[in-house]
N, C-alpha and C positions, 0 to 999 in steps of 0.2 A: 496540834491536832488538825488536821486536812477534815472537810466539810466538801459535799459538792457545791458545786457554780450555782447558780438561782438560771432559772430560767430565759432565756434570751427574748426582748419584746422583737415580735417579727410584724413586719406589714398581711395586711391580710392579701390572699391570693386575688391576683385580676381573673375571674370566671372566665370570661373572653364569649359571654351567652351569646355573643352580636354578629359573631366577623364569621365566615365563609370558611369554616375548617375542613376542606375535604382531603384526603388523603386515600388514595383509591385500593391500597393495598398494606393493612394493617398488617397483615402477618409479617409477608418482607419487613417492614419497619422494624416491628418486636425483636423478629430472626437475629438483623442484624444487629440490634444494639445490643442484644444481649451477648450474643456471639463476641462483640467487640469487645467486651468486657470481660469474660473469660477469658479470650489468647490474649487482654494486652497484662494478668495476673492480678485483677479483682480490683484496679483501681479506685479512685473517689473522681476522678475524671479525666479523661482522654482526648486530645486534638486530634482529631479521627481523620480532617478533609483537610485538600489545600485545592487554591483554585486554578486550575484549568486553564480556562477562559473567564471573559468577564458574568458568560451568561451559565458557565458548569465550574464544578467545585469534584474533587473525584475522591478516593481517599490514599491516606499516605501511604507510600511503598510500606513503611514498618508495619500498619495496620492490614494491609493484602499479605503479608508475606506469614504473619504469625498465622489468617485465616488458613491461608493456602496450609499450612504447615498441621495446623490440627484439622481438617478437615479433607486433605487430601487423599488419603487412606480409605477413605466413604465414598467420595462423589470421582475416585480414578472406577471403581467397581459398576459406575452407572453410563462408564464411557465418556464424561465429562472433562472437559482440558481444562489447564490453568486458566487459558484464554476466557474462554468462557465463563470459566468460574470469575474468575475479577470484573467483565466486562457486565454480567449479570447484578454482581455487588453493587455496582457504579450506576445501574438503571434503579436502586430500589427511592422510595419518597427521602428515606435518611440521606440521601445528596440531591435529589432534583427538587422533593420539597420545600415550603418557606419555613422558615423557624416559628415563625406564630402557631404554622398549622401543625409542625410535631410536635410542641408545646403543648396543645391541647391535651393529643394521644399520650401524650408521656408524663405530661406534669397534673395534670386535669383527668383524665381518665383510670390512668394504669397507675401513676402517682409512681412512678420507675426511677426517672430522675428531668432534667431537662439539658433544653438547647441550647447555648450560648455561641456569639459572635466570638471568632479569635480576637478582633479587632473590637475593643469595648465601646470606638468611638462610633460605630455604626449605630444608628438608630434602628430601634425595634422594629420598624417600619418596613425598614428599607429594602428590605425584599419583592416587594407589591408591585415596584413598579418596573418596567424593563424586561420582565423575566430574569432579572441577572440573581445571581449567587455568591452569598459572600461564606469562604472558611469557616469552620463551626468545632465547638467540639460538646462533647456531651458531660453534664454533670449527674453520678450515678445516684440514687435515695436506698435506702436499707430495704426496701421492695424487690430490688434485684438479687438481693441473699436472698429471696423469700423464695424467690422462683430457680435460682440456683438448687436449693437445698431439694426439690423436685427433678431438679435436670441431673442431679447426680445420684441419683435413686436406679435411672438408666440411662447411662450417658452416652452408650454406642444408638441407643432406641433414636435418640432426643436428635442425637447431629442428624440422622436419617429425616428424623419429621420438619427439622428446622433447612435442611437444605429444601425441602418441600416447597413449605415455606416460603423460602426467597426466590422459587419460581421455578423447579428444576422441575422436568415428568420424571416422575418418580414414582411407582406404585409402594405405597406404604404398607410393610408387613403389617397383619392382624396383631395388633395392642392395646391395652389402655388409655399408655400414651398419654397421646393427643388428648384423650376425653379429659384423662386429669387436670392438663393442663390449661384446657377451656375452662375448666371448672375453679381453678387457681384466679386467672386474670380475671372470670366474673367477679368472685368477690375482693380480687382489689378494686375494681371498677364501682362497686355498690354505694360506696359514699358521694361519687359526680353529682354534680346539680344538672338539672337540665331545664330550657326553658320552653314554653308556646303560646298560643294566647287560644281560650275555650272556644266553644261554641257561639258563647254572647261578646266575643273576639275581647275576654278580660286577657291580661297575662298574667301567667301562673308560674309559680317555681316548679321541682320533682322532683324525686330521681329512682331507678329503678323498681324499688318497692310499691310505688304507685302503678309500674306498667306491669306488677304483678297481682296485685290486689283485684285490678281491674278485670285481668282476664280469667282469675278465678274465682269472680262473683259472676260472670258472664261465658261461662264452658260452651267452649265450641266458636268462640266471637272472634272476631280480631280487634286490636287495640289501633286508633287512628295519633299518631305522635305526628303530625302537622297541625289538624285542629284550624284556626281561623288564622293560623301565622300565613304570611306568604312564602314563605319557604323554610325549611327548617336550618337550623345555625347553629357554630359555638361547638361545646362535645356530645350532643342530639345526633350533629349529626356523621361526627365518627362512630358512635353505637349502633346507629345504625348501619355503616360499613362493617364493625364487627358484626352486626347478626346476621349479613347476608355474605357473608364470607367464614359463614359456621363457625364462627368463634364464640356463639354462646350455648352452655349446654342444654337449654330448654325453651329457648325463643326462638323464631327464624322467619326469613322473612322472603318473599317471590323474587324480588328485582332489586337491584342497585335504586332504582328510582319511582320503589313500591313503598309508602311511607304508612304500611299497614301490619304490624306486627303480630304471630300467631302462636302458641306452643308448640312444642314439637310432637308429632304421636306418641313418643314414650318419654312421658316426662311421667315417670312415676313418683319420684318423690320431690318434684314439683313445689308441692304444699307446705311438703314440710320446709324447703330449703325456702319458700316464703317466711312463713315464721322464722325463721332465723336472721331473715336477713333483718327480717323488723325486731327482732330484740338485738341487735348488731348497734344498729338507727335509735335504738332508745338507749343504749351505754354509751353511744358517741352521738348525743343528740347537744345540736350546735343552730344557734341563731343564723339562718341567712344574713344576710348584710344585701338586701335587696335594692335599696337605693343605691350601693356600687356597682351589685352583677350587671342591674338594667343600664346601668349608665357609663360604662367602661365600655371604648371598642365596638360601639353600637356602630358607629358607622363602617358601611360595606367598603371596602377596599379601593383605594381609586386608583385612574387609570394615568400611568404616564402620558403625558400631555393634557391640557387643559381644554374640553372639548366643550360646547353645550350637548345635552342629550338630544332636546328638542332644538332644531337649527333649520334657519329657511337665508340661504344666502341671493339677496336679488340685486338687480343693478341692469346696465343699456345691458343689450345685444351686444357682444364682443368681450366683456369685459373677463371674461375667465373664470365666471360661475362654479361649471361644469370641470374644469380643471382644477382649480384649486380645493375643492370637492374630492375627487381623486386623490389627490395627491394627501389631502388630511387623513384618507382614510387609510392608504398606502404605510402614512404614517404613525398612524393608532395601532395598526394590528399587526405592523414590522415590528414596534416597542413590548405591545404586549399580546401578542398572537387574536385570533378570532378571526372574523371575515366577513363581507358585506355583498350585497345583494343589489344590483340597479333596477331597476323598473320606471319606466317612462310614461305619465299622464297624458289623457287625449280627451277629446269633448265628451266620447262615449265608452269612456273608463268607467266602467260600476264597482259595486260594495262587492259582487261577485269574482270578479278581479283582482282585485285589491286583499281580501279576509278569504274567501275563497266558498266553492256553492258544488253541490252535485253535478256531474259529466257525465254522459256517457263514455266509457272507456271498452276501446275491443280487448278483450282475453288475449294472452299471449301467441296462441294459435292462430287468431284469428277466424275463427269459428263460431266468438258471440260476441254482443254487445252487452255492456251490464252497465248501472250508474255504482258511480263510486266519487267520494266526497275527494275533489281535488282542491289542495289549500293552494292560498294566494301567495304573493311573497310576503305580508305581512306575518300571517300565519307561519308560513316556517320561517322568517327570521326570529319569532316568537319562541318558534321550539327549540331551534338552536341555540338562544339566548339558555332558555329553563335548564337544557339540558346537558351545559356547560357546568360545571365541576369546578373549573379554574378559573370562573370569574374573568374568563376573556372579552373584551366587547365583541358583539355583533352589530352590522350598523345596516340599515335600510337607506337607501339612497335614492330619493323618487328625484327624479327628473321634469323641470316645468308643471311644478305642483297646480298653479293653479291655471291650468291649461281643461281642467277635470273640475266638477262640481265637487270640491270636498266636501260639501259637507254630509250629501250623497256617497260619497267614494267612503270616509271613515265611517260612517253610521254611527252605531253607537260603540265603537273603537276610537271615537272621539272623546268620551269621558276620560278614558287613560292615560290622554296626552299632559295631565295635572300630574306633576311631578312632586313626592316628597323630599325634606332633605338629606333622605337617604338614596335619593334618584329614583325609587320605584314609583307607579302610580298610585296617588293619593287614593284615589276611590276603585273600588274594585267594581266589575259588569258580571254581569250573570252572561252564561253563553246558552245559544242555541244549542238543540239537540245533536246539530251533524257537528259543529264544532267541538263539542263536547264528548261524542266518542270518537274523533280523531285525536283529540288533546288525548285521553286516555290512551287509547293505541299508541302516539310515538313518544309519550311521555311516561308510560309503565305504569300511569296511574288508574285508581276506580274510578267511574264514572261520579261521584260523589266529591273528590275531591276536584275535580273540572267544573262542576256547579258558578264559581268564579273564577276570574282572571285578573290577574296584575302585570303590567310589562313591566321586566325584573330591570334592575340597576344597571345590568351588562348591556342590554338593548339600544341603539342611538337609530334615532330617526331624521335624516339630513335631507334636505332639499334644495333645489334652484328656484328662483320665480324670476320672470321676465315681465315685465307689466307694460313695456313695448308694443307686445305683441299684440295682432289685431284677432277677435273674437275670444279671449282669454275672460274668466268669469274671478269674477274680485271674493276677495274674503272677507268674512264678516268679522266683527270686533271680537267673539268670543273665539273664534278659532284661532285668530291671532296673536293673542295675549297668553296662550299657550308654547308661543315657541319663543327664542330669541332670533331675531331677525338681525341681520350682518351685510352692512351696504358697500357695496365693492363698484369704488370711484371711476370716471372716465378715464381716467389716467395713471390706475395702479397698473402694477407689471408691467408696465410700458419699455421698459429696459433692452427688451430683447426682441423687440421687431423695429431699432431704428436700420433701417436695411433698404439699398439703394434699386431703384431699375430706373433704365430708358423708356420716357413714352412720347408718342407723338414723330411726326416723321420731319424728314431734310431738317428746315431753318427751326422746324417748330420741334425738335426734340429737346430733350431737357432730361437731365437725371436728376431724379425726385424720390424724397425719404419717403415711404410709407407713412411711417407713425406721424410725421411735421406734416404730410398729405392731410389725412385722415384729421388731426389737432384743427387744422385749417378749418376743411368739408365744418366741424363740429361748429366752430364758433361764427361761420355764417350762418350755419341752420340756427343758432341762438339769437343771434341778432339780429340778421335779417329776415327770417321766416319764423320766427317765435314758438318755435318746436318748445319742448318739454325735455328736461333731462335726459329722460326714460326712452327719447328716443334717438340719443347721439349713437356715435361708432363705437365698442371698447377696441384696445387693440389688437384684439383676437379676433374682432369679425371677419376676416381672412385669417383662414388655417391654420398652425404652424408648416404642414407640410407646402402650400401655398408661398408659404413668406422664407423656407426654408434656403438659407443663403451662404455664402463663401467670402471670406476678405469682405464680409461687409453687402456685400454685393447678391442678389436676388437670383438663383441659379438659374432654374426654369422662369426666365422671364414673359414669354409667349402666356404659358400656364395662369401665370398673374394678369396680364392682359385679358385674357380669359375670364378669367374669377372674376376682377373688376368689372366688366358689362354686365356679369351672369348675378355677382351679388351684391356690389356696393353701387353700380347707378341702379340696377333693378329694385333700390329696397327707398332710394332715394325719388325715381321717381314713381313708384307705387305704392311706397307708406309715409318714410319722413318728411321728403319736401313736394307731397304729390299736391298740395291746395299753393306752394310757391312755384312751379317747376320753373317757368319765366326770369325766379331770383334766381332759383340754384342754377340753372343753365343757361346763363347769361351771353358765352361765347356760342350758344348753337342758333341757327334762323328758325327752325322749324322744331317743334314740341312733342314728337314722333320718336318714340322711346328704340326704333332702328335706325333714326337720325343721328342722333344724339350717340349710339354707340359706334357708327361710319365715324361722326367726327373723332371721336376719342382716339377712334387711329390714328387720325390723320393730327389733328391737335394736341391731341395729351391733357394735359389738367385746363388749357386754357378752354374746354369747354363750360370751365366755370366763371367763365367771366375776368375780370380786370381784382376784382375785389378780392378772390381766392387768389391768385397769382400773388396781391401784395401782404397778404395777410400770411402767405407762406413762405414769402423772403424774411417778413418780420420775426417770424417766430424761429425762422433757420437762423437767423445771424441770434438770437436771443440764447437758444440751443448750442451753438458753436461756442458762444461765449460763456457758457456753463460751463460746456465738456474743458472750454480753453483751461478756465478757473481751475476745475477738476482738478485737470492731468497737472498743473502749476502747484496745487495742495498735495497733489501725490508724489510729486520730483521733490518738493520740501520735505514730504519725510522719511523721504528714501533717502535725501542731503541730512537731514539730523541723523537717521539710521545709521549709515555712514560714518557721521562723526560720532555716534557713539561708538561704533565698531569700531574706529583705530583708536581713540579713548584707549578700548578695550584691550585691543592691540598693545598699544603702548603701554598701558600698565602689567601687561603680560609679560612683558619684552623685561622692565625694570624688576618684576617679581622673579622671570628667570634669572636674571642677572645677579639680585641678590639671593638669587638660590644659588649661581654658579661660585661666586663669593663665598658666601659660608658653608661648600663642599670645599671652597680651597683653603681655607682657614680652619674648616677639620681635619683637615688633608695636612696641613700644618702642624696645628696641635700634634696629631696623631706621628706627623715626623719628630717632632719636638720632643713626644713621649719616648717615641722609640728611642730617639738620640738617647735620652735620658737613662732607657733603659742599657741600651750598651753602655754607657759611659758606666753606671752602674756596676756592671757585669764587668770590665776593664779592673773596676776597682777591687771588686769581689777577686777578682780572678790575680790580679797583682797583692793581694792579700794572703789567698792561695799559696803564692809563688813565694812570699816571704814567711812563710808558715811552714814551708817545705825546704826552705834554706835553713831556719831555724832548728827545724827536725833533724838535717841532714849535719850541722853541728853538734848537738845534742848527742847522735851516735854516734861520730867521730870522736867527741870527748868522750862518750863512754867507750868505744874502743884503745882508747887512749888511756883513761882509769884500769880501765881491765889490763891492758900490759905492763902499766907498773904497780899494779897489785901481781902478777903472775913476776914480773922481777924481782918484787922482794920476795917472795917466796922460794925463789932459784937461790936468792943471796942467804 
């Protein structure tokens, strides 16, 4: 006798209340998954995508083609081509979103089925960072018959609503439809959990039935679903993408980025479909597991590459502050999109600058004057950060921070620079009034929920400081224990301005390395004029365009001649060596900063005297014999490369070789066979032939029988 199986122990579901689920357009998602499922004939799962590129995933011919096939008949009538038709499928979130985030909508919300990687070794993760995309395919749950057995009630209706759906202008004939169908995915959606934290910023579990109770002890209200969180997470806040993309039949909501939910005017039977959901909630009433939902996933997303948020990179003059700055940020938001913002500090940079204060602005026409709140760049790197979606970094870039009184310039945009280790700011500020209805204006929010501010996890704040520089205002111990600070050497980067020019004229010319020049200049000002780090040369204090050279060689050399009187003896004798000038210009008679640059023509470096001259052969022949060493390490293992390569070679050569062998030994055999086989055939065939001798006696004798049986019968 057969008994059924016992129940299967499953792990319990990962919530995912924590992580950044956005997905901008549920319906296309739904559209197509389900759609996938019908033409590939009601699977249990489908590998629906292959990848593209490393950063797009599309879907597979079989999977376009069965679409195209049941669907084409509908969307040829609305003037729609295949083209489009596939290239629309290819833009919905089921290919350019992450798996974490359709997992939400699908596994957590709709409970339809879920995401998986083709590739099982990929980690969960791995989507976050790069933008790239990896293969997927979908696994379906017994929720997809639920919404089938609806879709086949009207199936010509359904393909028209669901081509919709996936983004087509389509004017939807007058039906129920749709409405049914809203009404379908609520109540799969009614068991989600959702998380926030209240008023006295506790955090609390939900889920639906709370955001109905609420608004029908409170008629006429709206429901606030952010509450004291800093921004809302997890499947909060796909629900909220469905209510404002009318997917629910009684709630709805202003704005994508309105976190205030309301009835609809005709929600007639509203109340009752309350009570129901809540004796729904008491037949499947289930323990949270609250210490895994809060503790799974909690951390926000992170960004390929490893950045600080808070960052202040200082170091001399020259040393490539400002570039390498650049170039980090070039490469944050190349890997994972966003964009950043420069703004450059000055003595008389204010809080108004900076956060931003009321202008006068003329009207379009120019006809009036009116004041209107213009934000700072903080201020909209702020907004851009909030109102980013996909968790892409934005980064603020100030330039010679502390060139400006910070502590004036942040005010109290200064407490937010305390970072949690989820990257947001630990403590949240209350905003002014003008800040506070402009937050609401470009952020879709009430003014109620702009009361506070937090700078969100996507936000990076980068800076330079120069502490060289003369009238610069120092920071104090609190504002600096806020960032990480990254000290960038006299002699990083130095790699690529050792580059030659002529200076100095007739007997006195000389071709001289820049960067061996400059190394020199540095280690006299240390030792003999007892300067400070802070106020050597980097090797960028001439330009790249400046230093820009050919074969080694300095193009525009006049140009550098130039530069040099204008910026590196100018900074020599009016900041660095201005209390030595006597040491540092050793080779000039007279102290006269137009002297001093006559000579430079006429002498070249020897206007520094005998001490720079031998401190620059030192360090040349030291240099030479580096690069000597170098290029001597790198012919070695180009000479091992080499001998691996005919290694290589030769074992190629003996592998063909006994490849060409045992083709000539098959080649053998297979003669061998054959031979075999004729000889065979010879025998067969000489067997034959003695078989047909034999025969050919046989009837001779019996023609031979038969005529002396026919003679004795004559006799």
């Amino acid at each position: 006798m057969l008994i059924p199986a016992a129940n299967l122990e499953r792990s319990v579901i990962d919530q995912r209340l924590g992580i950044k689920s956005s997905i901008k357009n549920v319906k296309a998602t739904l559209s197509l998954c389900f759609l996938i499922w019908k033409t590939q004939g009601h699977p249990s799962e489908v590998d629906y995508s292959l990848q593209y590129d490393p950063k797009k995933i599309i879907l597979t011919d079989e999977v376009v083609d069965n679409l195209t096939n049941y669907l084409k008949p509908v969307y040829d009538g609305y003037n729609i081509s295949d083209a489009d038709f596939e290239s629309k499928l290819n833009e919905t979130p089921l290919l350019k979103g992450l798996k974490e985030h359709l997992n939400v909508l699908l596994e957590l919300v709709l409970k339809i089925g879920k995401i998986d990687f083709l590739d099982e070794n990929i980690s969960l993760s791995a989507e976050r960072s790069k933008n790239i995309r990896f293969s997927k395919k979908i696994k379906y749950s017994s929720n997809i018959d639920i919404i089938d057995s609806l879709f086949c009630s009207d199936e010509e209706g359904f393909k028209v609503i669901f081509l919709k759906w996936l983004g087509f202008d389509i004017t939807l004939p007058v039906s129920h439809s749709q409405d049914l169908l809203n009404q379908l995915l609520t109540a799969l959606s009614e068991p989600t959990v959702f998380k926030m934290k209240d008023l006295s910023n506790i955090e609390f579990h939900f889920n639906q039935e709370g955001i109905y109770k609420t608004l029908i002890e409170n008629p006429g209200q709206q429901v606030n679903i952010l509450g004291n969180s800093s921004e809302i997470t997890g499947p909060l806040r796909i629900y909220k993408s469905m209510v404002y993309e009318d997917m629910h039949p009684y709630l709805s909501s202003q704005s994508r980025k309105n976190n205030n939910l309301s009835t609809k005017p005709s929600y007639y039977d509203f109340s009752s479909y309350y009570k129901r959901v809540s004796i729904y909630n008491d037949l499947n009433a289930k323990q949270i597991n609250v210490s895994l939902v809060t503790s799974i996933n909690e951390h926000p997303e992170q960004f390929e590459g490893s950045f600080e948020l808070n960052r202040i990179v200082f170091g001399a003059p020259g040393t490539g502050k400002s570039y390498l700055l650049n170039n980090d940020c070039e490469k944050l938001i190349s890997m994972n999109g966003g964009a950043f913002e420069r703004v450059t500090f000055y003595p008389d940079y204010t809080y108004s600058n900076f956060v931003g204060t009321y202008k006068p602005v003329t009207s379009d026409d120019g006809t009036e004057i009116r004041y209107k709140f213009v934000p700072g760049p903080f201020l909209r790197t702020f907004v851009k950060a909030k109102k980013c979606e996909e968790n892409k970094p934005y980064i603020l870039l100030i330039e010679e921070i502390n060139r400006a009184k910070v502590a004036s310039v942040f005010g109290d945009m200064f407490q937010l620079l305390d970072r949690n280790e989820f990257g947001e700011s630990e403590y949240a500020i209350h905003t002014t009034e003008d800040v506070k209805k402009y937050l609401a204006e470009k952020l879709e929010l009430t003014i109620d929920e702009c009361e506070e501010i937090k700078i969100p996890n996507n936000m990076f704040i980068w800076s330079t400081m120069n502490s060289a520089d003369q009238g610069v205002f120092p920071l104090d111990t609190a504002f600096k224990r806020r960032w990480s600070f990254e000290y960038l050497g006299i002699n990083e980067m130095d790699e690529e301005v050792n580059v030659n020019v002529f200076l100095g004229e007739g007997t006195l010319q000389k071709e001289i390395n820049w960067n061996l020049l400059r190394r020199s200049i540095n280690e006299k000002l240390l030792k003999d004029c007892k300067v400070n780090e802070d106020k050597l040369m980097g090797p960028y204090f001439l330009s790249k365009n400046i230093l820009k050279s050919a074969n080694d060689s300095i193009i525009d050399q006049e140009n550098f001649k130039k530069a040099f009187k204008n910026k590196v003896i100018m900074y020599l004798f009016d900041d660095a060596a201005r209390q030595h000038r006597k040491k540092m210009f050793e080779g000039c008679k007279t102290m006269l900063y137009s002297n001093i640059c006559e000579s430079f023509d006429k002498m070249g470096i020897e206007i520094f005297g005998s001490d720079v001259l031998e401190i620059y052969t030192r360090i040349k022949d030291e240099w030479e014999r580096e690069q000597q060493n170098r290029q001597e390490s790198i012919d070695q293992e180009d000479s091992n490369q080499e001998s691996i390569d005919q290694e290589d070679s030769n074992q190629e050569s003996i592998d063909q070789e006994d490849s060409n062998q045992e083709s000539i030994d098959q080649e053998d055999s297979s003669q061998e066979s054959s031979d075999q086989e004729d000889s065979n055939q010879e025998s067969s065939d000489q067997e034959d032939s003695n078989q047909e001798s034999s025969d050919q006696e046989d009837s001779n004798q019996e023609s031979s029988d038969q005529e002396d049986s026919q003679q004795v019968e004559e006799n």
